[in-house]
N, C-alpha and C positions, 0 to 999 in steps of 0.2 A: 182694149185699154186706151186705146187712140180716142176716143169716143170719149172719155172721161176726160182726158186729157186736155180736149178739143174745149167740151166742157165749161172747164174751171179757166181755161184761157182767156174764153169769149165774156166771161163774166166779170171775170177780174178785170178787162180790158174795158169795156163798156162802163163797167163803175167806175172806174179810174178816171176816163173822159169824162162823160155826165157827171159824176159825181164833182169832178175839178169845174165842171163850166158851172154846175147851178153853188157852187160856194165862193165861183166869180161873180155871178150876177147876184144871186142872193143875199150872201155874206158881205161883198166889197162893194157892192152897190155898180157894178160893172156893167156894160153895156147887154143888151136880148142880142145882138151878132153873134155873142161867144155861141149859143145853139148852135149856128150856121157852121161854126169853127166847129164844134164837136158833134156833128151829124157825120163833116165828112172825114175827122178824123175816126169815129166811130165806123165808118163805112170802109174804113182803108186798112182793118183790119183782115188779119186770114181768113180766105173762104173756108166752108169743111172739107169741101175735096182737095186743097193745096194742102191743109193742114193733113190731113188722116190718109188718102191716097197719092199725094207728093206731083197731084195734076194740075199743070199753072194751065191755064184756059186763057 
């Protein structure tokens, strides 16, 4: 179930980011940076083994 769970986390989260940078830059005429901003917000999400086996590495 952890697995599903892990899932829908990582997609809702990643859409959320990218989805918010490309309607900063697309939509509001916003700077190409924001990518940069939402790579490593994107990257500073849970890995799957902290999330499903509870192991911080």
């Amino acid at each position: 179930m952890k697995y599903v769970t892990y899932l829908i986390y990582i997609m809702f989260w990643e859409s959320l980011v990218f989805g918010g940078c490309g309607y900063a830059v697309f939509a509001l005429g916003r700077s190409g940076w924001w990518f940069l901003l939402a790579f490593f917000l994107g990257a500073s999400a849970y890995s799957p083994t902290k999330w499903i086996y509870g192991i911080v590495s």
